[in-house]
C-alpha positions as MATLAB code, in Angstrom:
seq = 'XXXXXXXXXXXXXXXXXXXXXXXXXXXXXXXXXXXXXXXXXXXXXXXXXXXXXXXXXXXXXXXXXXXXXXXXXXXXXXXXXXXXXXXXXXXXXXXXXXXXXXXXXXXXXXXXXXXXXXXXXXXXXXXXXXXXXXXXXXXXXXXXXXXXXXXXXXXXXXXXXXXXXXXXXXXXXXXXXXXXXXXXXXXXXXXXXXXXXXXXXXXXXXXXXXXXXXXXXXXXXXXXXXXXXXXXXXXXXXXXXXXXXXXXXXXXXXXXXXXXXXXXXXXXXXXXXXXXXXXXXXXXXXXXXXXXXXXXXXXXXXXXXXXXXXXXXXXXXXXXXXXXXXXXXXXXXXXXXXXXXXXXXXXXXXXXXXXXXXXXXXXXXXXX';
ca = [
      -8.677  -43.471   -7.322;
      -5.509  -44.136   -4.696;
      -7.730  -44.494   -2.170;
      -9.854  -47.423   -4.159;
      -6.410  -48.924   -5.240;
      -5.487  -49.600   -1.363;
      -9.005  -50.643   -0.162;
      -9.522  -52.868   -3.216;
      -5.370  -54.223   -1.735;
      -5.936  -54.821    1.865;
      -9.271  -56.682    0.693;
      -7.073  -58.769   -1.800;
      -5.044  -60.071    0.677;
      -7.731  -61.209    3.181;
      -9.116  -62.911   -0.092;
      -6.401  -64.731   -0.423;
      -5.489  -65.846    2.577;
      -8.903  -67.555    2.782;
      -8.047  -69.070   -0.468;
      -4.584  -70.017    0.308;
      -5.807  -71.874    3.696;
      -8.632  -73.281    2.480;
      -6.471  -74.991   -0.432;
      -3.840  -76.017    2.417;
      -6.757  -77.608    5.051;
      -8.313  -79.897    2.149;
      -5.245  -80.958    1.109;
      -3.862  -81.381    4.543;
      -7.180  -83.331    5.299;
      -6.915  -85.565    2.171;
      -3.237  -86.446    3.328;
      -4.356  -87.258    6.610;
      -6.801  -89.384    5.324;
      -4.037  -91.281    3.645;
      -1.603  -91.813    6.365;
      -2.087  -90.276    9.809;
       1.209  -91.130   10.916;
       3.526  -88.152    9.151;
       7.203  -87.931    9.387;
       9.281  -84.788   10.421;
      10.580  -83.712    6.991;
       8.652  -80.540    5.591;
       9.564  -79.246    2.703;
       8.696  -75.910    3.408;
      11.075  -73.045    2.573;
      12.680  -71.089    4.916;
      14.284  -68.499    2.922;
      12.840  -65.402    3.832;
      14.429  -63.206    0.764;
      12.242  -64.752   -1.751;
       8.457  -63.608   -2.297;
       6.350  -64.859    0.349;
       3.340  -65.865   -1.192;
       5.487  -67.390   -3.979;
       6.837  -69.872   -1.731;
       3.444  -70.668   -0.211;
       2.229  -71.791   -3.142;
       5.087  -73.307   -4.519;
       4.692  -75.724   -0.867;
       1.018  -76.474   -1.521;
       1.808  -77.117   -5.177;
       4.189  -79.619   -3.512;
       1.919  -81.324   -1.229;
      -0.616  -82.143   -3.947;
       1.725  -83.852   -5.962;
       2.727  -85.757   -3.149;
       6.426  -84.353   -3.163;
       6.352  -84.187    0.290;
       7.247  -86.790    2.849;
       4.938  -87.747    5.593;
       5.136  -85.330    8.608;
       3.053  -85.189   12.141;
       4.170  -81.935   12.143;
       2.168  -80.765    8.470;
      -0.967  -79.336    9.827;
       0.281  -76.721   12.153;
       3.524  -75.825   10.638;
       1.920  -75.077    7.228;
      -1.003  -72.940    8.825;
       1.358  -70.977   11.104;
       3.438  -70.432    8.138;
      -0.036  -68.959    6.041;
      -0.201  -66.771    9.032;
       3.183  -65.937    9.160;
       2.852  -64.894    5.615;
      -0.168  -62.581    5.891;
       1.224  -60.498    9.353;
       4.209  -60.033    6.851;
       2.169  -58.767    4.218;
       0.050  -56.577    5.920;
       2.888  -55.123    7.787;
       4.398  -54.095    5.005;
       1.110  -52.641    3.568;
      -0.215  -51.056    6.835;
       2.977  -49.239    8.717;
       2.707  -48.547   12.439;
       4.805  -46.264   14.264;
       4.386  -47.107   17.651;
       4.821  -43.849   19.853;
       5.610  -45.077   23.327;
       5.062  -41.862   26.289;
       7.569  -42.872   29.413;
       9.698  -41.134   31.692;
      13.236  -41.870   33.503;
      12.103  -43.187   36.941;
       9.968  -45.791   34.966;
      11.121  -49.061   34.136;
       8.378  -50.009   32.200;
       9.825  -48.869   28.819;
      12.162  -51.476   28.539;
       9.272  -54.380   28.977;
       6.953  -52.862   26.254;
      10.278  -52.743   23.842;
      11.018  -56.671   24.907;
       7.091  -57.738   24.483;
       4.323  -55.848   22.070;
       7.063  -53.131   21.201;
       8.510  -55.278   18.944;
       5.687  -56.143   16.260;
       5.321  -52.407   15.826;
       7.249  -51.125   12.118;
       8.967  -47.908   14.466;
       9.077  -47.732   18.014;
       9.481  -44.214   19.182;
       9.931  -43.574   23.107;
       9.408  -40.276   24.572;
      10.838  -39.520   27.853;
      12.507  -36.484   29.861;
      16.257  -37.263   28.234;
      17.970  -39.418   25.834;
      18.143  -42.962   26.480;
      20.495  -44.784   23.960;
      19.141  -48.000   25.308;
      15.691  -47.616   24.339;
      15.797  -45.189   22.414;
      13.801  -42.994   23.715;
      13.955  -39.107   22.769;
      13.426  -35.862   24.907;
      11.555  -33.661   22.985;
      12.325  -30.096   24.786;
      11.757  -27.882   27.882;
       8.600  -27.164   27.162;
       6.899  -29.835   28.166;
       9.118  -29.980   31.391;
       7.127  -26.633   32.048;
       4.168  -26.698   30.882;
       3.024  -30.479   31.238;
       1.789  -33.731   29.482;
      -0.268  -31.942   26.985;
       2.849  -30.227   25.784;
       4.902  -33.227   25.783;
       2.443  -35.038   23.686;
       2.605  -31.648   21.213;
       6.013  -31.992   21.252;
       6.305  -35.516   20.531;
       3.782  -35.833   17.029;
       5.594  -32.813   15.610;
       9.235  -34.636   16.486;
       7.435  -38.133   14.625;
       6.170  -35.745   11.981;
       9.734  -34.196   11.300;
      11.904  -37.122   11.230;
       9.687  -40.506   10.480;
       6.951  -39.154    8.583;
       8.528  -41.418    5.516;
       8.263  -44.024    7.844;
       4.720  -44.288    9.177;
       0.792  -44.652    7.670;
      -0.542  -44.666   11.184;
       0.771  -43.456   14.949;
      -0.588  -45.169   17.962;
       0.190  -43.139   20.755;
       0.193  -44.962   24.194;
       1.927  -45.363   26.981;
       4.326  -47.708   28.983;
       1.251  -49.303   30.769;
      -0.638  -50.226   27.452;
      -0.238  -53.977   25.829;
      -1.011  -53.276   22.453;
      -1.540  -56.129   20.029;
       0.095  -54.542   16.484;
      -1.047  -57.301   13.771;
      -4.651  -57.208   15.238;
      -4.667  -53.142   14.553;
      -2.949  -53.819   11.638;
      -5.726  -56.242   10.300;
      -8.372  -53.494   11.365;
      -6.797  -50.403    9.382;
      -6.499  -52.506    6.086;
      -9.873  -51.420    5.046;
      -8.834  -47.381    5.292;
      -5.952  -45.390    4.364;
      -3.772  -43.395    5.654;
      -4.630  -40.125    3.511;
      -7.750  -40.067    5.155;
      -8.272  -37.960    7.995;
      -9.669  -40.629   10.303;
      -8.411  -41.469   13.957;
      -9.203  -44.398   16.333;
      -9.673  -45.368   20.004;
     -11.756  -46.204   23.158;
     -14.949  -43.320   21.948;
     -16.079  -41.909   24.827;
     -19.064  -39.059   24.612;
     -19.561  -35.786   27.079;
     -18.559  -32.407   25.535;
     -17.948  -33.495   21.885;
     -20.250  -33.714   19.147;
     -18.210  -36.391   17.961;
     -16.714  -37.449   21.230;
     -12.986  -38.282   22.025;
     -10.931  -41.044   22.463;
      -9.551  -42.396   26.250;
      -6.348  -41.083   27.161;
      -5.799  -44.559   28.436;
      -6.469  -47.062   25.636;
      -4.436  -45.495   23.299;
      -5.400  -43.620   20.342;
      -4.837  -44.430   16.254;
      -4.245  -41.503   14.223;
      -3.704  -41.472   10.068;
      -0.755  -39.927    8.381;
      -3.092  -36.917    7.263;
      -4.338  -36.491   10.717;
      -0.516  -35.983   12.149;
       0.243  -33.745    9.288;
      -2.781  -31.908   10.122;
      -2.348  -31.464   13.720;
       1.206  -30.484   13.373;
       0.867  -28.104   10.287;
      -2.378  -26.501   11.259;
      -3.357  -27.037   14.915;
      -0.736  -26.969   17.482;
       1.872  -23.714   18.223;
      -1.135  -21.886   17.819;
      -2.371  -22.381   14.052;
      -5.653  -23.222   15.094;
      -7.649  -21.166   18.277;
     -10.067  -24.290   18.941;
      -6.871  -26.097   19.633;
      -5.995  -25.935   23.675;
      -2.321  -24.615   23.964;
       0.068  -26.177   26.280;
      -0.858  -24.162   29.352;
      -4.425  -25.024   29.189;
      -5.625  -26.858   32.418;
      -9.638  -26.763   31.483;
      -9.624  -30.198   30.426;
      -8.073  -33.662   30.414;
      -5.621  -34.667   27.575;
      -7.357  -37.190   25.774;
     -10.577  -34.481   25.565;
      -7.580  -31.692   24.598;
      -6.960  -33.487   21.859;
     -10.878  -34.482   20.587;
     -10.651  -30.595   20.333;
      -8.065  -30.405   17.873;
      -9.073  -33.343   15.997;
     -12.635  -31.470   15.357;
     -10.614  -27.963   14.679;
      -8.557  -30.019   11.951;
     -11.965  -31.574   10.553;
     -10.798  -35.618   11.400;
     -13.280  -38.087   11.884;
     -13.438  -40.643   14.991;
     -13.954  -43.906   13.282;
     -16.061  -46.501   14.198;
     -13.023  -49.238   15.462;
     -15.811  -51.955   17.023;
     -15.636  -55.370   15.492;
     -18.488  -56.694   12.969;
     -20.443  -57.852   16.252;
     -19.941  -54.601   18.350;
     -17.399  -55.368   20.375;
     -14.793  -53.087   22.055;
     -11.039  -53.855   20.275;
      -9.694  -50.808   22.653;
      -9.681  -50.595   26.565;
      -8.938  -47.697   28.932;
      -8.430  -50.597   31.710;
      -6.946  -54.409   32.232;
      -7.779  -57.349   30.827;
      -9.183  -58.404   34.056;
     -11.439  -55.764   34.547;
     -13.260  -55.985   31.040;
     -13.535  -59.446   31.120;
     -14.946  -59.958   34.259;
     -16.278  -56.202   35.217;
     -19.528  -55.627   37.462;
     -22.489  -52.612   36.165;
     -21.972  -51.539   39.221;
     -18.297  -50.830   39.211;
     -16.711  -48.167   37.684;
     -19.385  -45.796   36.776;
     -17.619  -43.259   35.013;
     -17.028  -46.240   32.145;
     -20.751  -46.989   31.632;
     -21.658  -43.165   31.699;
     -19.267  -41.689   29.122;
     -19.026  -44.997   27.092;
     -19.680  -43.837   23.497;
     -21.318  -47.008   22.002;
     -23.564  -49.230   24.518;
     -21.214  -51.783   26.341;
     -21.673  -54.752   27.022;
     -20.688  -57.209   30.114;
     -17.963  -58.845   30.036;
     -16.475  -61.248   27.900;
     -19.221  -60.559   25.236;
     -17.974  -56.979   24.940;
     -14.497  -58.169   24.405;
     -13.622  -58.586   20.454;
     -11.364  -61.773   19.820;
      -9.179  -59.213   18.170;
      -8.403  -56.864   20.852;
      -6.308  -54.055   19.886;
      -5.152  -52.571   23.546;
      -5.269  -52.609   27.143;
      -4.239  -50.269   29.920;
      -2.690  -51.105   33.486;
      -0.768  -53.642   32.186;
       2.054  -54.436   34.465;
       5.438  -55.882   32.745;
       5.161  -59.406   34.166;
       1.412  -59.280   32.619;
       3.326  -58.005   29.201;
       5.042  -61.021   29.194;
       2.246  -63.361   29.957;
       0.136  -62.353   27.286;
       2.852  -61.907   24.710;
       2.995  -65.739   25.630;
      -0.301  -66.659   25.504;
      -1.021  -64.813   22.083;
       2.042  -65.600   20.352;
       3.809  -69.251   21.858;
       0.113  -71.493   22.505;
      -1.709  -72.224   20.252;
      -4.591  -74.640   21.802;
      -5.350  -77.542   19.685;
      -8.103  -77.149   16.902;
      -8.832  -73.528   17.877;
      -5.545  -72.805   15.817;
      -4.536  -75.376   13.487;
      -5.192  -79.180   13.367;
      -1.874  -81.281   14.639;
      -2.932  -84.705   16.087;
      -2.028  -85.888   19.140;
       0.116  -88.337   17.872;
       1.608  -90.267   21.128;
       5.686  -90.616   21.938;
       7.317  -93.145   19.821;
       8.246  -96.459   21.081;
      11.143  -97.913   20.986;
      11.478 -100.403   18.755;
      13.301 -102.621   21.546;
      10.684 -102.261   24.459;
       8.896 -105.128   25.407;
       5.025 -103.815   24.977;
       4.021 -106.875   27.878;
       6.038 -105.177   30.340;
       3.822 -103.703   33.569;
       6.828 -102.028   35.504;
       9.225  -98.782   34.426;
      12.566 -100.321   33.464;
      15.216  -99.371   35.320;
      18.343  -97.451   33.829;
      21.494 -100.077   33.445;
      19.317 -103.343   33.972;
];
């Protein structure tokens, strides 16, 4: 019944979002068609402290009753605002803990933490020592010994035994990833986390069920932390590699566990098939050649396709990102907003001043 009660939520709120914007583009439309020319004075709140959707509709109410004064600016602000509204919603419906693998001779850290770092709920670093600045946490010896597979036991049971309040889901990546947090947000609103589902790039050799990349991040529920810590890893479970075992890479390490501990990879392609997770740049999936990288089209787990087509619009990660790339795209995907592809502003043209002679062919010249 819980589990109903959450699907039947995060479908709720896509439902009314579509509502809610639909209601807001015919009645910006309507105004439009009324007066084109809008002032700057909108009406809607700012104050974050009261309910969200509350104040959404308490603005629309407002603009159908024409308590509103003309604005240019109407269009866009009230959309971004219906989006602003939902991200906050779902975030606080669909909690990510962000768990961020680095080390101290990296300086990468402190780029993810300024760019994608920062839409995440938590934002755990692990590293070899203590950095107040990040944070980021050392989580023992034994990984200092024994390798990255140990360091990435080490860091779900340290998430486990502090934040588990905290979290629904862990994506574990690393300080070359760009991860976009409201786009896997979006995507896990249809599951919960008490089900023992995980997430990623699927890739296919060795497992029945196949694994996810090492490099494009992987999604794990609550349940399928608790389960890895409680009954996998220190030796609970035999199928589940210990931290000296060199037989395989990480990312297949830990398909092994997952199977030991009975989670199921999920399916995390969008409606048309397309990949939301990458092990590799943006560059390379958008533009990538068949006849490049062969290991990709081999051990791909779903049939890939070329390009741009393969590329969901609502992408959840990339690898190799490097931080002056972070920045770029936390620009592009969170500052532009191209016209009509986001929300419907016109292209109203710079006032006039009411004193300039509209005959006059040359600039005028300051002081004359």
């Amino acid at each position: 019944m819980e589990r109903r009660t959450r699907h039947e939520t995060g479908f709720q709120y896509l439902f009314t979002l579509g509502i809610v914007v639909g209601v807001a583009i015919g009645l910006i439309t309507t105004l439009f068609q009324i007066n084109p020319f809008i002032s700057d004075e909108l009406l809607l709140s700012q104050n974050t402290d009261e309910d969200d959707s509350y104040e959404l509709q308490k603005s629309l109410q407002m603009i159908s009753e024409n308590q509103i004064q003309p604005s240019s600016n109407l269009p866009g602000t009230l959309l971004k605002r219906a989006e602003e509204v939902l991200a906050r919603m779902i975030s606080a419906e669909v909690k990510i803990l962000c768990l961020v693998m680095t080390n101290s001779t990296r300086k990468a850290a402190h780029h993810v933490k300024l760019t994608w770092g920062r839409h995440c709920n938590k934002l755990i670093f692990i590293s070899d020592g203590n950095d107040e600045s990040l944070p980021s946490a050392d989580v023992g010896k034994e990984w200092h010994r024994e390798g990255s597979w140990a360091k990435t036991n080490g860091a779900l049971k340290y998430v486990w035994r502090k934040y588990r309040e905290e979290f629904d889901w862990i994506i574990k990546t690393n300080d070359k990833n760009y991860v976009f947090v409201e786009n896997l947000q979006e995507m896990l609103l249809p599951y919960t986390p008490d089900e023992p589902i995980f997430f990623g790039f699927r890739m296919n050799p060795i497992l029945p069920q196949g694994y996810m990349s090492e490099n494009a991040g992987l999604v794990m529920s609550k349940e399928v932390v608790m389960r890895l810590v409680n009954n996998a890893f220190d030796g609970k479970d035999k199928k589940c590699p210990q931290w000296n075992d060199n037989k395989h890479p990480d990312d297949i390490k830990m398909g092994i566990c997952l199977a030991a501990v009975n989670a199921v990879a999920g399916d995390s392609r969008d409606w048309e098939g397309r990949n939301r997770f990458f092990p590799m740049d943006v560059a390379t999936h958008a533009f990538v050649q068949p006849t490049k990288y062969k290991w990709f089209w081999t051990y791909t787990f779903w049939p890939a396709f070329i390009g741009m087509e393969g590329c969901a619009d609502t992408p959840v990660s990339f690898h190799y990102i490097k931080p002056a790339v972070m920045y770029a795209i936390e620009y592009l995907a969170f500052t532009v907003r191209p016209f009509v592809v986001n929300h419907l502003e016109m292209n109203t043209p710079a006032p006039t001043p009411a004193s300039a002679n509209l005959n006059q062919t040359t600039p005028a010249v300051a002081g004359k």
